[in-house]
C-alpha positions as CSV (number, residue, x, y, z in Angstrom):
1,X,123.8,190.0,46.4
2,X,125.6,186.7,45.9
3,X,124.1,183.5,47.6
4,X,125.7,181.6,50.2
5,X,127.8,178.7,49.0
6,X,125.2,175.4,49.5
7,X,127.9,173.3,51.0
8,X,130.6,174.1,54.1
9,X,134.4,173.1,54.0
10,X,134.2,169.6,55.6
11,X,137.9,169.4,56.9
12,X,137.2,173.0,59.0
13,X,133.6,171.4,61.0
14,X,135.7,168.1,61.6
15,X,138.6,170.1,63.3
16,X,135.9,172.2,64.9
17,X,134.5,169.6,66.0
18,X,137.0,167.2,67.0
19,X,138.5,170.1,69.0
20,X,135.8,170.7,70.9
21,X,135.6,166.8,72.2
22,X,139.0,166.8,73.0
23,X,138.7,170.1,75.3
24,X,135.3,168.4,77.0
25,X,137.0,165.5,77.7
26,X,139.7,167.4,79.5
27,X,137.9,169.4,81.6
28,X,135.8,166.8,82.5
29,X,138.6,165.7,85.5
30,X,138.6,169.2,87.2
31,X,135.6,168.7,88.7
32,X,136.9,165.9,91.3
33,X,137.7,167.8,93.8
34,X,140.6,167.5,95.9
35,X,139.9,165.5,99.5
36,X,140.6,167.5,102.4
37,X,144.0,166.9,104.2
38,X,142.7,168.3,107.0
39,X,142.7,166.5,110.5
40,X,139.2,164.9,110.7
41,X,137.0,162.7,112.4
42,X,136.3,159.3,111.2
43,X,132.9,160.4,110.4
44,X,134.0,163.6,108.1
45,X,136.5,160.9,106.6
46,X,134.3,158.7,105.7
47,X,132.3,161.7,104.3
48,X,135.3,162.9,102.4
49,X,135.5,159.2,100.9
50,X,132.4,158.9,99.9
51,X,131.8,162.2,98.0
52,X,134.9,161.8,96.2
53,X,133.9,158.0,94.6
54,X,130.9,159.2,93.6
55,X,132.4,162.3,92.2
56,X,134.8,159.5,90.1
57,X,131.6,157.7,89.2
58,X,130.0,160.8,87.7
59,X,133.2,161.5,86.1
60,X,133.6,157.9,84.4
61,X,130.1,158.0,82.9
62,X,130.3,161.8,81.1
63,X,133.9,160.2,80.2
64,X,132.4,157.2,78.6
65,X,129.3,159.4,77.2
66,X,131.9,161.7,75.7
67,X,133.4,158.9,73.9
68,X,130.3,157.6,72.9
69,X,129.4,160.6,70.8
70,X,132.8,161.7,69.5
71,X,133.0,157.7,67.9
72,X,129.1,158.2,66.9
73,X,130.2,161.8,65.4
74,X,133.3,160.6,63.6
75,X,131.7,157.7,62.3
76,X,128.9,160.3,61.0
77,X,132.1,162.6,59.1
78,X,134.0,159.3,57.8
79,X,130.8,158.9,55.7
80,X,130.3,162.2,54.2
81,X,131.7,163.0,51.0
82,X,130.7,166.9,52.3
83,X,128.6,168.8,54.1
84,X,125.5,171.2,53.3
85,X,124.4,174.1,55.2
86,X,121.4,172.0,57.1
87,X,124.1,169.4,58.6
88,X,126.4,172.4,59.5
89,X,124.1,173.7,61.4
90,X,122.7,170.9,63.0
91,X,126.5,170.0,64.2
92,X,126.8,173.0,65.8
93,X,123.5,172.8,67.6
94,X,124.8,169.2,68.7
95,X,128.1,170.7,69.8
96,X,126.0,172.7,72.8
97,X,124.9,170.1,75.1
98,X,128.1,167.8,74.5
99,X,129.9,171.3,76.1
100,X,127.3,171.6,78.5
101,X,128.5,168.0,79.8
102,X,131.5,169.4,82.1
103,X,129.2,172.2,83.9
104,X,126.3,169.1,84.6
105,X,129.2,166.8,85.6
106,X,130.2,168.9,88.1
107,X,127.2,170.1,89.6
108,X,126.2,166.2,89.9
109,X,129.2,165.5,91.7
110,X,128.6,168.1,94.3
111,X,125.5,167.1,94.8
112,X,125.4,163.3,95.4
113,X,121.8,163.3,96.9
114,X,119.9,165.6,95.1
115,X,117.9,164.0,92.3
116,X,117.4,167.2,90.4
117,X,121.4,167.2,89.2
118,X,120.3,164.0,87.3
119,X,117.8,165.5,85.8
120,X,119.6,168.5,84.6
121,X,122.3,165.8,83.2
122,X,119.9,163.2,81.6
123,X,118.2,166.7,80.4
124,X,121.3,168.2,78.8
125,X,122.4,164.4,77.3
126,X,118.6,163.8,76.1
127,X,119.5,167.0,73.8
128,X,122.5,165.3,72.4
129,X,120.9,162.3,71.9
130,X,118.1,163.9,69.9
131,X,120.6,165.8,67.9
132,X,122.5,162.7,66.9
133,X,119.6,161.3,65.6
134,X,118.9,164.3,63.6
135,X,122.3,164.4,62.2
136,X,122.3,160.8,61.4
137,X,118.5,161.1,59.9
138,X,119.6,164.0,57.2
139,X,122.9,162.3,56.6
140,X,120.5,158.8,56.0
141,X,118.0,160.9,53.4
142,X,120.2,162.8,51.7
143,X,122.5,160.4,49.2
144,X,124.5,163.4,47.6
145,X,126.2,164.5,50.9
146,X,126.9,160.2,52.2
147,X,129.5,158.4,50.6
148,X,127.5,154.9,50.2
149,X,124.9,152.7,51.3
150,X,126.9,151.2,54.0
151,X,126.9,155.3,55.4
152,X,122.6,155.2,55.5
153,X,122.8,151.4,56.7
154,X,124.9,152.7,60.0
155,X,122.3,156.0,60.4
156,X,119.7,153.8,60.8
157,X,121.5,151.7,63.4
158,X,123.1,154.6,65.8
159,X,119.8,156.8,65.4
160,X,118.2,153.6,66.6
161,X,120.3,153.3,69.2
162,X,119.7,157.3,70.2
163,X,116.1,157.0,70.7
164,X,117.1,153.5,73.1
165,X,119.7,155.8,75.2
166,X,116.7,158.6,75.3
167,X,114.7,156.2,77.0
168,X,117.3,154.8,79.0
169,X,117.8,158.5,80.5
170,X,114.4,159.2,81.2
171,X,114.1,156.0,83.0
172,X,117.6,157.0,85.0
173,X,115.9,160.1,86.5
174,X,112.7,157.6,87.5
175,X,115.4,155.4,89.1
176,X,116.9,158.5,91.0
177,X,113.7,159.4,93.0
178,X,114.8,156.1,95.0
179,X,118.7,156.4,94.8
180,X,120.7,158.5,92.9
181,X,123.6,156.6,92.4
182,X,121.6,153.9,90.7
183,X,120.3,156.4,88.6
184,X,123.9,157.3,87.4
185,X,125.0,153.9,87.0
186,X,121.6,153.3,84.9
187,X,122.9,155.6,82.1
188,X,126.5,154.2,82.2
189,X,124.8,150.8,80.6
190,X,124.9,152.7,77.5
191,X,128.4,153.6,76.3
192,X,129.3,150.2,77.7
193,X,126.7,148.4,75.7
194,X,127.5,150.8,72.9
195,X,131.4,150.3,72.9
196,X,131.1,146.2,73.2
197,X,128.8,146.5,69.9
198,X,131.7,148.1,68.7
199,X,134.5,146.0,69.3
200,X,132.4,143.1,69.0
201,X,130.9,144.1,65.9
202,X,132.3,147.5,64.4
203,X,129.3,148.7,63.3
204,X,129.6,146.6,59.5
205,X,127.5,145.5,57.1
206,X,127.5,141.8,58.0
207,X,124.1,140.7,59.5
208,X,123.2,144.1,60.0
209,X,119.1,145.0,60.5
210,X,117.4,146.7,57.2
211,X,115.4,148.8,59.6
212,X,113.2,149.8,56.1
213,X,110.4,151.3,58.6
214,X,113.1,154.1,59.7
């Protein structure tokens, strides 16, 4: 019996892959729901108004979240000069919770007083945020599969950054005992920081931390 090939077809898992963000970002929107155009009372108005603006805050932090880990995940597949077996698999696992993200979305919209529903999301995006820092750890130790050291010196700053936004989502369901909403904006304070490191600094060489104890 022949052995499997060691390494996997890198253009195929970045098209995968790319594909997949781009259909969760999508679908992200469907689950605002429409207002009803019913005749109401000011009370089922205001209601009406206040489900739906927390329905477009849930919807801008998965958005920004989403963005977060496709530019953390193409980041990771601009480095690599290809791709074993290991860090195929590990994508794939990664892949789960990131299309998990419009099912949690939505049930967090819907239910904009329940604490649990931030749970289940920081739950589900605690995954992905563990999974990055997998991906970026066997990307870091393995220097046949990286293209060069600048590659390991950016692993060690994004998984350093995952194991921040872990703690930042286990503090958001803490915050969401007292208000949910403060909660959600809670994890938001991560793609933001996260995207103003990147346009401020995109993630080069200059200044950067060793980070040697990684």
């Amino acid at each position: 019996m022949e052995p499997l090939p060691r390494f996997f077809p890198l253009d195929r898992a970045t098209a995968f892959s790319d594909g997949i963000f781009a259909v969760v970002i999508t679908i992200l929107v469907l689950g605002i729901e429409v207002p009803s155009t019913d005749a109401l009372s000011d009370a089922a108005r205001a209601l009406e108004r206040e489900k739906l603006l927390h329905q477009l805050l849930v919807y801008v932090v998965s958005f920004a979240l989403v963005g977060m880990y496709w530019s953390q995940h193409s980041f990771l597949f601009g480095g690599l000069r290809r791709m074993d077996r290991g860090l195929m698999v590990l994508n794939l696992f990664f892949l789960l919770p990131v299309t998990l993200l419009p099912f949690v979305t939505q049930l967090m919209g819907a239910n904009h007083k329940d604490w649990r529903t931030v749970l289940v999301f920081a739950v589900t995006n605690l995954c992905a945020a563990l999974l990055v820092e997998r991906l970026w750890k066997q990307v870091a130790v393995r220097p046949e599969i990286h293209k060069d050291a600048e590659t390991a010196m950016v692993a060690r700053r994004i998984r350093r950054g995952a194991r921040i936004f872990a703690l930042i989502l286990i503090s958001s369901v803490l915050v969401s005992l007292l208000d949910v909403r403060a909660g959600i904006l809670l994890v938001l304070f991560m793609p933001i920081a996260y995207f103003f490191n990147l346009t401020r600094d995109p993630l080069g060489t200059s200044g950067a931390p060793s980070d040697e104890g990684d």
